[in-house]
N, CA, C and O atoms as a GROMACS GRO file, in nm:
protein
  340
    1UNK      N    1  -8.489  -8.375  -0.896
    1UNK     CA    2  -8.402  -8.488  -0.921
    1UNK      C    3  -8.473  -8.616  -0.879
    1UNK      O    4  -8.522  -8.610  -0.766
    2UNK      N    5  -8.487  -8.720  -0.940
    2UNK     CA    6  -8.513  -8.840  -0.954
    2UNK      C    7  -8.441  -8.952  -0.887
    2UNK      O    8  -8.472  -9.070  -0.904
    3UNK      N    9  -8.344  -8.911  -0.812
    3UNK     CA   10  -8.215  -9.012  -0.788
    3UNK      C   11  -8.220  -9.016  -0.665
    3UNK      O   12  -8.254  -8.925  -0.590
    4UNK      N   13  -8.170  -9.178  -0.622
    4UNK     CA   14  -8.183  -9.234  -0.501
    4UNK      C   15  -8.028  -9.196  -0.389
    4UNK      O   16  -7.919  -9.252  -0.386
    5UNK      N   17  -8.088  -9.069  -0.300
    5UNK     CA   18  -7.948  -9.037  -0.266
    5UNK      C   19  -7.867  -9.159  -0.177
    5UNK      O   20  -7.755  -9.138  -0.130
    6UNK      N   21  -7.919  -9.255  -0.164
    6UNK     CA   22  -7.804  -9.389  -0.120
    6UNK      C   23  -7.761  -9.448  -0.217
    6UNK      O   24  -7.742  -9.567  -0.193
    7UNK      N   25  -7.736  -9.416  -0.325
    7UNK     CA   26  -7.665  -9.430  -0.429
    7UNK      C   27  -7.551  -9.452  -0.457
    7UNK      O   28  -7.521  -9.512  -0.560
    8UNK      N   29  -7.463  -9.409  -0.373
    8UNK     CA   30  -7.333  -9.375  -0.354
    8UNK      C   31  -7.319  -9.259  -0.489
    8UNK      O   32  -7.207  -9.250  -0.538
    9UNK      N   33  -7.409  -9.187  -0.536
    9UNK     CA   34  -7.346  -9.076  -0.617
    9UNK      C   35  -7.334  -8.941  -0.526
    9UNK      O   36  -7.388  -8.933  -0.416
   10UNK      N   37  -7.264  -8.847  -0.579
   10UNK     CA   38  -7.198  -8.709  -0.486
   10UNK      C   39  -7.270  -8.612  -0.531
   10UNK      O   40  -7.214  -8.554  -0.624
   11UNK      N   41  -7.374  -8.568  -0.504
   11UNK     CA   42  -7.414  -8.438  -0.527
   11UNK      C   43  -7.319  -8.332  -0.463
   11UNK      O   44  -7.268  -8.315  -0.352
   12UNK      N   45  -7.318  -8.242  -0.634
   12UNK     CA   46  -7.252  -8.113  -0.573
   12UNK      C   47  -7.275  -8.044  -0.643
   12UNK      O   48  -7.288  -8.047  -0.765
   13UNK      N   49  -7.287  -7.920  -0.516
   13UNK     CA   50  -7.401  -7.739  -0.569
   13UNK      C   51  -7.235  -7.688  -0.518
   13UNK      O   52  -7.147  -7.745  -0.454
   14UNK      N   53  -7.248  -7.519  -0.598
   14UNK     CA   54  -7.164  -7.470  -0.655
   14UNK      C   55  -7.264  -7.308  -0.538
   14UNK      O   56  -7.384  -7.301  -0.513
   15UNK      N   57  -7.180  -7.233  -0.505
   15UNK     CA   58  -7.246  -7.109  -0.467
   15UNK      C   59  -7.219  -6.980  -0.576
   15UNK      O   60  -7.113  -6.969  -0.638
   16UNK      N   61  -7.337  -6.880  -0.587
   16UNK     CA   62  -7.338  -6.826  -0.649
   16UNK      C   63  -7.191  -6.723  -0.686
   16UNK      O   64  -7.195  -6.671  -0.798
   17UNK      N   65  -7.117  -6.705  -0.636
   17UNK     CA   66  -6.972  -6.624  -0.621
   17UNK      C   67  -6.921  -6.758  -0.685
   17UNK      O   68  -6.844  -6.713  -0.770
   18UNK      N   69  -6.917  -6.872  -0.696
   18UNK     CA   70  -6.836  -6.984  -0.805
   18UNK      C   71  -6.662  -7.044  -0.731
   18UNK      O   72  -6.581  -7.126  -0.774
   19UNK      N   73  -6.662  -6.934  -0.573
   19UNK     CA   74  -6.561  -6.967  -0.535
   19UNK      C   75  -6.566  -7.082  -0.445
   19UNK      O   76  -6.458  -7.135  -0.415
   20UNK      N   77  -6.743  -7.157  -0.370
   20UNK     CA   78  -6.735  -7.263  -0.302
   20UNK      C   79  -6.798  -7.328  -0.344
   20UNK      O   80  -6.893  -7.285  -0.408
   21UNK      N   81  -6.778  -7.478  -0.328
   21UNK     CA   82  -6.902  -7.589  -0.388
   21UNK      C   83  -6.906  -7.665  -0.243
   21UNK      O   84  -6.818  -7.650  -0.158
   22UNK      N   85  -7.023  -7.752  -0.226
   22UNK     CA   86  -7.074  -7.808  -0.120
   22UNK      C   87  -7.057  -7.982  -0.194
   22UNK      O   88  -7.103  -7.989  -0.308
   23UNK      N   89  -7.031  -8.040  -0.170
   23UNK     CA   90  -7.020  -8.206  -0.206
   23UNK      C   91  -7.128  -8.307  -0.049
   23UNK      O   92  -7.083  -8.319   0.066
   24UNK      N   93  -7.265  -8.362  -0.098
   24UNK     CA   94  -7.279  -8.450  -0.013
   24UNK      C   95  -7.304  -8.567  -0.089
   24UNK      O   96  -7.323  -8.578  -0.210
   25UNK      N   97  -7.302  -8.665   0.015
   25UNK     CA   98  -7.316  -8.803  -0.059
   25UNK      C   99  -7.324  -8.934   0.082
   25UNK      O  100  -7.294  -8.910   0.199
   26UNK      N  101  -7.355  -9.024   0.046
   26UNK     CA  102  -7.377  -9.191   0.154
   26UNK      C  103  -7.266  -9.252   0.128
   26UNK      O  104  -7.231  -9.309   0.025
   27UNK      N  105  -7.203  -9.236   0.244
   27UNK     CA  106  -7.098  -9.370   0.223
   27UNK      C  107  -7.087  -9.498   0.322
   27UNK      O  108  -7.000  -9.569   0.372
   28UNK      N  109  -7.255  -9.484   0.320
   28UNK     CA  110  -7.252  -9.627   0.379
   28UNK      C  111  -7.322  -9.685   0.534
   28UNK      O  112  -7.383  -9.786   0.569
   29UNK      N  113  -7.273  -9.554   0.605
   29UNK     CA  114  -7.290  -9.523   0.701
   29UNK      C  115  -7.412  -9.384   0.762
   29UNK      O  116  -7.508  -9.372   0.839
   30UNK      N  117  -7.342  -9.312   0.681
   30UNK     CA  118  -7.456  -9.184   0.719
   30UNK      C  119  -7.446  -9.057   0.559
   30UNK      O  120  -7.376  -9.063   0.458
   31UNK      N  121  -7.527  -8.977   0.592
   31UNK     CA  122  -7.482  -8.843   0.461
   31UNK      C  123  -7.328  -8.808   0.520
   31UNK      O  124  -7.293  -8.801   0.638
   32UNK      N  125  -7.278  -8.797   0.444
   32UNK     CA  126  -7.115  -8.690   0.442
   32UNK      C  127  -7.159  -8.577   0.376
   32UNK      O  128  -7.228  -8.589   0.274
   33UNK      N  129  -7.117  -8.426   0.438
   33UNK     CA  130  -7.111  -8.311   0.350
   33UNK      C  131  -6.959  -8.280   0.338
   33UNK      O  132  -6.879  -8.326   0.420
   34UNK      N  133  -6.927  -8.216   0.251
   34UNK     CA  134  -6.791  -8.179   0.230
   34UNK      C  135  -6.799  -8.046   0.180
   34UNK      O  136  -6.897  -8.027   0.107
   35UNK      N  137  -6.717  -7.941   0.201
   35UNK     CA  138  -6.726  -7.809   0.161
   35UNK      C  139  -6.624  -7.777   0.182
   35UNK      O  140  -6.557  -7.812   0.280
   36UNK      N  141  -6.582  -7.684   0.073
   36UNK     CA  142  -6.430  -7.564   0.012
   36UNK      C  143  -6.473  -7.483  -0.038
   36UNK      O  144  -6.573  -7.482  -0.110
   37UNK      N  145  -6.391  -7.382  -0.004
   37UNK     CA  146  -6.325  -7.242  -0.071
   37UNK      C  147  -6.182  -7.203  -0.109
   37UNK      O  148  -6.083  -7.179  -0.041
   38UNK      N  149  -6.206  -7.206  -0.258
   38UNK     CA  150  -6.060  -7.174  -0.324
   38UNK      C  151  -6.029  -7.016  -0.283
   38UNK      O  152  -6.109  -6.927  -0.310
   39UNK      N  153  -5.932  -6.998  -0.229
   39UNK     CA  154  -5.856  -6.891  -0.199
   39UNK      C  155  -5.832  -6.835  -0.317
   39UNK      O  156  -5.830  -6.720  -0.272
   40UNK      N  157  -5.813  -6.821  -0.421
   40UNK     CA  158  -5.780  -6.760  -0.560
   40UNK      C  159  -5.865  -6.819  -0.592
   40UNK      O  160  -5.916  -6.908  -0.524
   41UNK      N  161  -5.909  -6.778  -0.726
   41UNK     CA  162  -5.986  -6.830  -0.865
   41UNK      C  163  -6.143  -6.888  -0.859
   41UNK      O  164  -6.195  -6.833  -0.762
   42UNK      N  165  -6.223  -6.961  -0.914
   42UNK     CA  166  -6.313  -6.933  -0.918
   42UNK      C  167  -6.307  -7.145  -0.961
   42UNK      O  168  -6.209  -7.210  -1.000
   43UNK      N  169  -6.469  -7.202  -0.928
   43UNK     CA  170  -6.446  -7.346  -0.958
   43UNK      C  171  -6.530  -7.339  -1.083
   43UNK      O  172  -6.649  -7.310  -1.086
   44UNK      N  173  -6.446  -7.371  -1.195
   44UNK     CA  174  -6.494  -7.440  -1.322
   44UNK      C  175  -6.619  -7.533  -1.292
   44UNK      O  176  -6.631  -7.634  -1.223
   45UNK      N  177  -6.738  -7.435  -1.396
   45UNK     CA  178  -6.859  -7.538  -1.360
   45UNK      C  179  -6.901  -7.595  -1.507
   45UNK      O  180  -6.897  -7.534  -1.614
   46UNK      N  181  -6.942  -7.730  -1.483
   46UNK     CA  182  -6.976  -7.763  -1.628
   46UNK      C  183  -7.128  -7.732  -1.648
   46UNK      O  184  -7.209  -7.670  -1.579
   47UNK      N  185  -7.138  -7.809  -1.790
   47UNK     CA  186  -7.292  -7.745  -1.851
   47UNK      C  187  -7.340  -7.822  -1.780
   47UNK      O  188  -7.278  -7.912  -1.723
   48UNK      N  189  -7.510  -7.790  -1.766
   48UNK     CA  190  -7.558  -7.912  -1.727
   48UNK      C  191  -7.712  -7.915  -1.775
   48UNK      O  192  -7.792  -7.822  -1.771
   49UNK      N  193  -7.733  -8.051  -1.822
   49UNK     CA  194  -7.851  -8.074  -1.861
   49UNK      C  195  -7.970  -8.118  -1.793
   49UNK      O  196  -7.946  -8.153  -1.677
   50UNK      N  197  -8.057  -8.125  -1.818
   50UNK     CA  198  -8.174  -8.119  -1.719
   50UNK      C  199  -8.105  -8.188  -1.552
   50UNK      O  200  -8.092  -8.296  -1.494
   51UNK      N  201  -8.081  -8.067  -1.536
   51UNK     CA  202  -8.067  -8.031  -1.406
   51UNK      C  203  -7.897  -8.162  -1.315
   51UNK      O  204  -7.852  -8.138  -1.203
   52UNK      N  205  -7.856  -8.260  -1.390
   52UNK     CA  206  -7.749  -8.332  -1.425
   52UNK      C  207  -7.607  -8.288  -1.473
   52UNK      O  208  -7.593  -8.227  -1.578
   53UNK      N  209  -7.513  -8.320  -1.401
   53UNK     CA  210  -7.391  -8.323  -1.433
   53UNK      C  211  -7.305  -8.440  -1.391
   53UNK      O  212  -7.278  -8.471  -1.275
   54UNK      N  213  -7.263  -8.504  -1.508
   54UNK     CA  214  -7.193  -8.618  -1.525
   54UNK      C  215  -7.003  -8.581  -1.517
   54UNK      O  216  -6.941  -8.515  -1.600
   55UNK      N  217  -6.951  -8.641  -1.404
   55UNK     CA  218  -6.779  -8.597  -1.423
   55UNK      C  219  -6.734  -8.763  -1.394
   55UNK      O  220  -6.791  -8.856  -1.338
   56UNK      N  221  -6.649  -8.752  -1.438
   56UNK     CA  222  -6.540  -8.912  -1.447
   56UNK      C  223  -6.479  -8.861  -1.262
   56UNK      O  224  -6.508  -8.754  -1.207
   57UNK      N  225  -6.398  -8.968  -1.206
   57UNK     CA  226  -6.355  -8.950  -1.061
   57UNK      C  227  -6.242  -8.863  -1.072
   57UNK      O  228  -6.226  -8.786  -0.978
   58UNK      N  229  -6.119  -8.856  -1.216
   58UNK     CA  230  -6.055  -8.719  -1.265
   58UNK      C  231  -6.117  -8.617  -1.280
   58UNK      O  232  -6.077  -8.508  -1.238
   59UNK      N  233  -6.180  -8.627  -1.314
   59UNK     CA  234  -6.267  -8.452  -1.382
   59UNK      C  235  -6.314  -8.415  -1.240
   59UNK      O  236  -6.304  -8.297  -1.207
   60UNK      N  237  -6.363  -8.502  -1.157
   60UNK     CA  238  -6.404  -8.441  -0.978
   60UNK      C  239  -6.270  -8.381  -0.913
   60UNK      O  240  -6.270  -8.268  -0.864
   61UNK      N  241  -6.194  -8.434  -0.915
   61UNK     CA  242  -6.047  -8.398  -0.837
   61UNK      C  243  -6.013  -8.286  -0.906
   61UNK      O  244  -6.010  -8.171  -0.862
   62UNK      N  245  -5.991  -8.321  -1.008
   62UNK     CA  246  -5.972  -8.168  -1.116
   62UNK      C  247  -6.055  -8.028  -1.051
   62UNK      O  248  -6.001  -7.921  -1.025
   63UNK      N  249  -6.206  -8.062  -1.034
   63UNK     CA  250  -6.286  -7.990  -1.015
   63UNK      C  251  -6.248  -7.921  -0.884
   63UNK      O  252  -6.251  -7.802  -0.850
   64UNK      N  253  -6.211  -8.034  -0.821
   64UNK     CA  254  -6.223  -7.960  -0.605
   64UNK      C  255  -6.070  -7.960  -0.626
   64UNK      O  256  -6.007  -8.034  -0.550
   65UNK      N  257  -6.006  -7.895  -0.707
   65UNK     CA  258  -5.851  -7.837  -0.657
   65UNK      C  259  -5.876  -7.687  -0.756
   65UNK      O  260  -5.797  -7.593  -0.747
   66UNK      N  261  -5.975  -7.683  -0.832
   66UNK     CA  262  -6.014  -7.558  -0.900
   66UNK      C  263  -5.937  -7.556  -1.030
   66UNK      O  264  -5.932  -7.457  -1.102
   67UNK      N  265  -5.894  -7.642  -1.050
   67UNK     CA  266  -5.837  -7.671  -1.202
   67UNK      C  267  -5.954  -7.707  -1.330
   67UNK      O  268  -6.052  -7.781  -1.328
   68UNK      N  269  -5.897  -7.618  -1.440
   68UNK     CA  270  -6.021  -7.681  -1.547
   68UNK      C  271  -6.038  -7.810  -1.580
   68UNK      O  272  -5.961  -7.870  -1.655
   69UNK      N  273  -6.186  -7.887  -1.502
   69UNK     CA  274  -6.195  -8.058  -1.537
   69UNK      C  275  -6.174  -8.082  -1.703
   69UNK      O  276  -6.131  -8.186  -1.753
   70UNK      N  277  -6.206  -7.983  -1.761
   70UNK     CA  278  -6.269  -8.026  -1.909
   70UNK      C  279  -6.156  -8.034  -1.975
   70UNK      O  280  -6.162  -8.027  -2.097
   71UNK      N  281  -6.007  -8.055  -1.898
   71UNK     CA  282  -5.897  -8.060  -1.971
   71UNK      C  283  -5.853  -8.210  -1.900
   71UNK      O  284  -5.730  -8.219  -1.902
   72UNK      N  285  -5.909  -8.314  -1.847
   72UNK     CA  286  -5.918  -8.400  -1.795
   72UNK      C  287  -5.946  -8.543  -1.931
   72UNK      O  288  -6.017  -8.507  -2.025
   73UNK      N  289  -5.921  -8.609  -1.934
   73UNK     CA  290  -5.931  -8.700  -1.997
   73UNK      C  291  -5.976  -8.839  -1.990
   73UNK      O  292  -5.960  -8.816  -1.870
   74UNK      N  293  -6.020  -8.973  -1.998
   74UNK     CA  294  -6.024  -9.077  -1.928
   74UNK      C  295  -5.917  -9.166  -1.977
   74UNK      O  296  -5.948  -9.199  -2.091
   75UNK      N  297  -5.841  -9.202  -1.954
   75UNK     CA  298  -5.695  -9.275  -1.985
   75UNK      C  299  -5.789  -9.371  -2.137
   75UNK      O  300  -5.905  -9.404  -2.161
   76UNK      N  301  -5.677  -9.382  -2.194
   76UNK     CA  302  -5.726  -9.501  -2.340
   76UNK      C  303  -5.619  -9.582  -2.321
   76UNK      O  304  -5.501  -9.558  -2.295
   77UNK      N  305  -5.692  -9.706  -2.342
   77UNK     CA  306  -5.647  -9.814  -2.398
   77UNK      C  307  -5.529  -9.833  -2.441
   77UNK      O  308  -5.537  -9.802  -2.560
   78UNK      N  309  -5.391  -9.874  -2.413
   78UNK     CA  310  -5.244  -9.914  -2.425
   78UNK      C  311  -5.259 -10.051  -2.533
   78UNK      O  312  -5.306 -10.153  -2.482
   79UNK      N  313  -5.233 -10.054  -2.632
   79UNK     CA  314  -5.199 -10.152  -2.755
   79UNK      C  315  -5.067 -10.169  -2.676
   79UNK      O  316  -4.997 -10.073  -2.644
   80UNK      N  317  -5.040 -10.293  -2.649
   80UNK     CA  318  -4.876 -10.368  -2.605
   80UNK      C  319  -4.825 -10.386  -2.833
   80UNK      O  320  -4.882 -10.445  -2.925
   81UNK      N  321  -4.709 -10.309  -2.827
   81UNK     CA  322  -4.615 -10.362  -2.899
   81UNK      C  323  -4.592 -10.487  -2.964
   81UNK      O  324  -4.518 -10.569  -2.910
   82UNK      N  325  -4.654 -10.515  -3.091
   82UNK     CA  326  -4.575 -10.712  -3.093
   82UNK      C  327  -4.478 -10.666  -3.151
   82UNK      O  328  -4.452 -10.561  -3.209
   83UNK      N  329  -4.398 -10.814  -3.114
   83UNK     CA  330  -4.218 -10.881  -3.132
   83UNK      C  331  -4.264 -10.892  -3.337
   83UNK      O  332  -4.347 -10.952  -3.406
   84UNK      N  333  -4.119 -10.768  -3.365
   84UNK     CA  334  -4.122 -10.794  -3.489
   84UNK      C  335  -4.056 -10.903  -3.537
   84UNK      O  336  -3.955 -10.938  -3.476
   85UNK      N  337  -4.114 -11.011  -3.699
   85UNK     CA  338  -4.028 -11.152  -3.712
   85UNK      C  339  -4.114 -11.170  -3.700
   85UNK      O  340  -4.152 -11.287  -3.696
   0.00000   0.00000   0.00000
């Protein structure tokens, strides 16, 4: 990987059983690690391309509650209504 870990981006590895992922990242101050294990089920992993995985800040939350991200969306754009007349 190529990337400057004071970045403020979150690297996160996944363990081979798919039931824990490890999250570290800079927030400013020092590295943070963060780590879970889903008691049931297994964490939805996405594809990933050279060695990269891109998630929106939904598709992460999605991810660390073990819900499928890829059913996640990024909100669109609200057209306001015009006054008919």
């Amino acid at each position: 990987m190529k990337a400057d870990p004071f970045s403020g981006a979150v690297y996160v590895f996944r363990a081979k059983r798919a039931d824990r992922i490890k999250l570290i990242f800079w927030d400013g101050t020092g590295m943070c690690l963060f780590a879970k294990r889903l008691e049931e089920g297994i964490f939805r992993w996405p594809k990933i391309e050279d060695g990269v995985m891109r998630l929106s800040s939904g598709q992460l939350s999605a991810l660390l509650e073990g819900l499928d991200w890829r059913l996640v969306h990024e909100a669109r754009e609200t057209v306001a209504p015009t006054q008919a007349g």
